[in-house]
C-alpha positions as CSV (number, residue, x, y, z in Angstrom):
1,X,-18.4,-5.4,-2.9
2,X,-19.2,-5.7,-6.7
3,X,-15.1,-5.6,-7.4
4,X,-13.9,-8.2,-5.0
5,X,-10.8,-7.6,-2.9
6,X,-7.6,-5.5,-3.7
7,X,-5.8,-8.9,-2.7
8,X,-7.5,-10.4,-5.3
9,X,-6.7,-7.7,-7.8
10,X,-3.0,-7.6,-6.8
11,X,-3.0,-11.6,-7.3
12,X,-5.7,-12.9,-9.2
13,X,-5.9,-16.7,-8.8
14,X,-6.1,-19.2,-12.4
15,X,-8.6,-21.8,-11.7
16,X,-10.0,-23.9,-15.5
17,X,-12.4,-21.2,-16.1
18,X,-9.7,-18.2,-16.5
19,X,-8.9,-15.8,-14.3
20,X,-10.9,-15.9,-10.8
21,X,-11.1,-13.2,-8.1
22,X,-12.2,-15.0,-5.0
23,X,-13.7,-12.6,-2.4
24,X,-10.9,-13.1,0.3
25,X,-10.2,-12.1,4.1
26,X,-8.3,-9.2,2.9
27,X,-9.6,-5.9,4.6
28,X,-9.7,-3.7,1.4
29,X,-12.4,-4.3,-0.7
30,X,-13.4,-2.0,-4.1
31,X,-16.5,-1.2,-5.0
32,X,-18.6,-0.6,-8.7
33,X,-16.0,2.6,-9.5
34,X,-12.5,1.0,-7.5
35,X,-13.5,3.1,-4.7
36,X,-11.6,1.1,-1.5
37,X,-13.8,0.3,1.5
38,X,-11.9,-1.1,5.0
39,X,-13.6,-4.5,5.4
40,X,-12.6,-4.8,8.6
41,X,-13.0,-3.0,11.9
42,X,-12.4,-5.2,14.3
43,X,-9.6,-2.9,15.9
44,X,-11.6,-0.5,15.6
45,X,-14.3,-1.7,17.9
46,X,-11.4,-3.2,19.7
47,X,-10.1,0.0,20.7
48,X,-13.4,1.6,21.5
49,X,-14.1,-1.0,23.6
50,X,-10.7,-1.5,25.5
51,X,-9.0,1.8,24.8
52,X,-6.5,1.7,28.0
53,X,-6.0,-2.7,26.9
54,X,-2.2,-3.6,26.4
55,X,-3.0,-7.0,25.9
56,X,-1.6,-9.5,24.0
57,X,-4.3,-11.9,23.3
58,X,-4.2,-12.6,19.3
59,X,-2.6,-10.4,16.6
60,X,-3.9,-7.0,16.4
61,X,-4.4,-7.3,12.4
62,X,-3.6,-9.1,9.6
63,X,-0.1,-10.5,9.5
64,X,2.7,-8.9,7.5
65,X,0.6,-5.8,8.2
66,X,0.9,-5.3,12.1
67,X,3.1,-2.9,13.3
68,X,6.1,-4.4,15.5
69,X,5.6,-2.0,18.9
70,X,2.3,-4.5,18.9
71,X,5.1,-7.6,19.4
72,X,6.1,-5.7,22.3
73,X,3.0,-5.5,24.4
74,X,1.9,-1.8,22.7
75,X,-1.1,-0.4,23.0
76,X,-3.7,-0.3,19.8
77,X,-2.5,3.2,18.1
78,X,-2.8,5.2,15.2
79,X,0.8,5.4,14.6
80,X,0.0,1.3,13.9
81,X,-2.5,2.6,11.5
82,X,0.3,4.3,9.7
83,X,2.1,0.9,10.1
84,X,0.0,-1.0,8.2
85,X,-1.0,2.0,5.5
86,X,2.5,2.1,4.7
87,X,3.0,-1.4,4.1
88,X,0.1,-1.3,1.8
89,X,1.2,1.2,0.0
90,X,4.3,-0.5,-0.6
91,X,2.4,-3.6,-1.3
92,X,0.8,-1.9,-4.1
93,X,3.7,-0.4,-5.3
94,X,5.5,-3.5,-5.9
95,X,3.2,-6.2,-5.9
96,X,4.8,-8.4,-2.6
97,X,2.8,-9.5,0.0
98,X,4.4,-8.6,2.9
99,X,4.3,-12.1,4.6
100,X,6.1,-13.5,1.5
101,X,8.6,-16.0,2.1
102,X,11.1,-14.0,0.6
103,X,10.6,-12.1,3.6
104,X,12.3,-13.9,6.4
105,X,14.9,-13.9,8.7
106,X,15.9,-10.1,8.5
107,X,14.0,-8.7,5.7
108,X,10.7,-7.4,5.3
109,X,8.7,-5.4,2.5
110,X,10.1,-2.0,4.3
111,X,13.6,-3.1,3.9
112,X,13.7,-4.7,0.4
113,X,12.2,-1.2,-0.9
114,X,14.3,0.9,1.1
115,X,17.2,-1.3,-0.4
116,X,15.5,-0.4,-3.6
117,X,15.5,3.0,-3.3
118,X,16.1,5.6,-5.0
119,X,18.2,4.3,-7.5
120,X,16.9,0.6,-8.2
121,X,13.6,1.5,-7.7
122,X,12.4,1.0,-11.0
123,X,13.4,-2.9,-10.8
124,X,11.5,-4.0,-8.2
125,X,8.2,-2.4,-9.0
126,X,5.3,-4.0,-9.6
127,X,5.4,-4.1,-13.3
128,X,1.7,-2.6,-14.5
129,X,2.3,-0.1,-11.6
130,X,3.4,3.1,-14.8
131,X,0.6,2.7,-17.9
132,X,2.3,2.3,-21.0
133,X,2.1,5.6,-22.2
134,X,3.0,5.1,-26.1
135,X,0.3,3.5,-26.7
136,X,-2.3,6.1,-26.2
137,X,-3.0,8.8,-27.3
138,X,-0.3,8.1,-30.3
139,X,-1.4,11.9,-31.8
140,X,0.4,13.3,-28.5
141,X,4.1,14.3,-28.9
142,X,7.2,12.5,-27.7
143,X,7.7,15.3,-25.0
144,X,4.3,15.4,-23.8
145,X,4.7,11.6,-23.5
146,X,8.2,12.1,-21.8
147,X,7.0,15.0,-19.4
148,X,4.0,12.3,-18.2
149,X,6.0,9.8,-17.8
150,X,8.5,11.7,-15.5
151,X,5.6,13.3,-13.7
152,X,3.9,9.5,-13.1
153,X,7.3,8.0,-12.1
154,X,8.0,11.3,-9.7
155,X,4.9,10.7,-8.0
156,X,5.2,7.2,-7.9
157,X,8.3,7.9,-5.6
158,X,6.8,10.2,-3.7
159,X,4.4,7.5,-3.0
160,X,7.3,5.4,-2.1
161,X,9.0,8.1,0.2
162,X,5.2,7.6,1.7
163,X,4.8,4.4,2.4
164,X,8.5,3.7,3.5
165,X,7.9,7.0,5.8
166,X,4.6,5.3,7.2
167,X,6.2,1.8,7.7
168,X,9.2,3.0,9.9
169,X,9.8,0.7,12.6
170,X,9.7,3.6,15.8
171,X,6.1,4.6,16.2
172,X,7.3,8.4,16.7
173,X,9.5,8.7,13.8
174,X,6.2,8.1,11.7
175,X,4.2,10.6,10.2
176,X,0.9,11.4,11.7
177,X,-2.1,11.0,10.1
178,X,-2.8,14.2,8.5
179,X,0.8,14.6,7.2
180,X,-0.1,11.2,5.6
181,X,-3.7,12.5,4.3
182,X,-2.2,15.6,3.1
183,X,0.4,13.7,0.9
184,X,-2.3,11.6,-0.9
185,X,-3.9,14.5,-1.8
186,X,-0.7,16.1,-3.4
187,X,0.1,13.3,-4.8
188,X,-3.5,12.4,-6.6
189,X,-3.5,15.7,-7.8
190,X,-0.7,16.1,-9.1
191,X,-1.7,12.5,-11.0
192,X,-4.9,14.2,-12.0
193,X,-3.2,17.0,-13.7
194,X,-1.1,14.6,-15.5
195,X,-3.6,12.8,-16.6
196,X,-5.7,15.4,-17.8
């Protein structure tokens, strides 16, 4: 894909030339307009091919991003899906990885945003995440300015609520798939009216 991978967007590598983007194993990859692309569907086929497997031959995914009932001997689900949209979400939201060391015995991305939130929230995001609004646009007025920047920030933690939601740790207590899908498309349009 002509814009690399998200990984390497979320943590572009210096090498002597500048900045570098190395194409990487990460599964989201973004094409000529950003538009993300699932790079890998080896789960997919996985379950097409084995839908009744509950093996436990090799991680089912990328680690950091696999859900835990797969630890457990679960079968390949879409609640895992969730799992691991959630987590990207998150991953987004804050720029972690989610195998960061910082991440070890007892905490995981879920739980150091869920600390976060609502109140701290604001500290632990990733810092580009909210454009800085003064400087465009300086002919717009302070409140205009104000009301987007409370309408970005609302919808950033709605996003939040979403990917926290999506990375519970019970498969059931997730939401399914269209709830999720339906949320996006609040929430981008919402961003869309914001943004004009």
């Amino acid at each position: 894909m002509a814009n690399g991978s998200l990984e390497s967007w979320l943590y572009p590598k210096l090498n002597n030339c500048g900045l570098k983007r190395p194409l990487s194993l990460s599964n989201v990859l973004l094409d000529d307009f950003m538009v993300s692309h699932v790079g890998d569907f080896g789960l997919a086929k996985f379950l097409y091919d084995y839908s009744d497997s509950t093996s436990l031959v090799g991680p089912r995914g990328s680690i950091g991003y696999i859900a835990p009932e797969y630890g457990f001997g679960s079968k390949i689900s879409r609640e895992g899906d969730i799992y691991s949209y959630g987590i990207i979400i998150l991953e987004l939201l804050t720029g972690k990885r989610p195998a960061d060391e910082m991440f070890n015995v007892g905490l995981s991305l879920h739980k150091f945003v869920e600390k976060a939130f609502p109140r701290y929230i604001g500290e632990i995001l990733y810092p580009n995440i909210i454009p800085n609004l003064e400087d465009d646009d300086m002919g717009d007025s302070l409140e205009h300015r104000n009301h987007a920047t409370v309408g970005m920030m609302s919808s950033i933690m709605q996003l939040v609520k979403l990917g926290l939601s999506c990375s519970l740790e019970t498969p059931k207590d997730r939401p399914t798939m269209l709830d999720v899908y339906a949320e996006v498309i609040e929430i981008k349009e919402e961003l869309q009216e914001l943004c004009g």
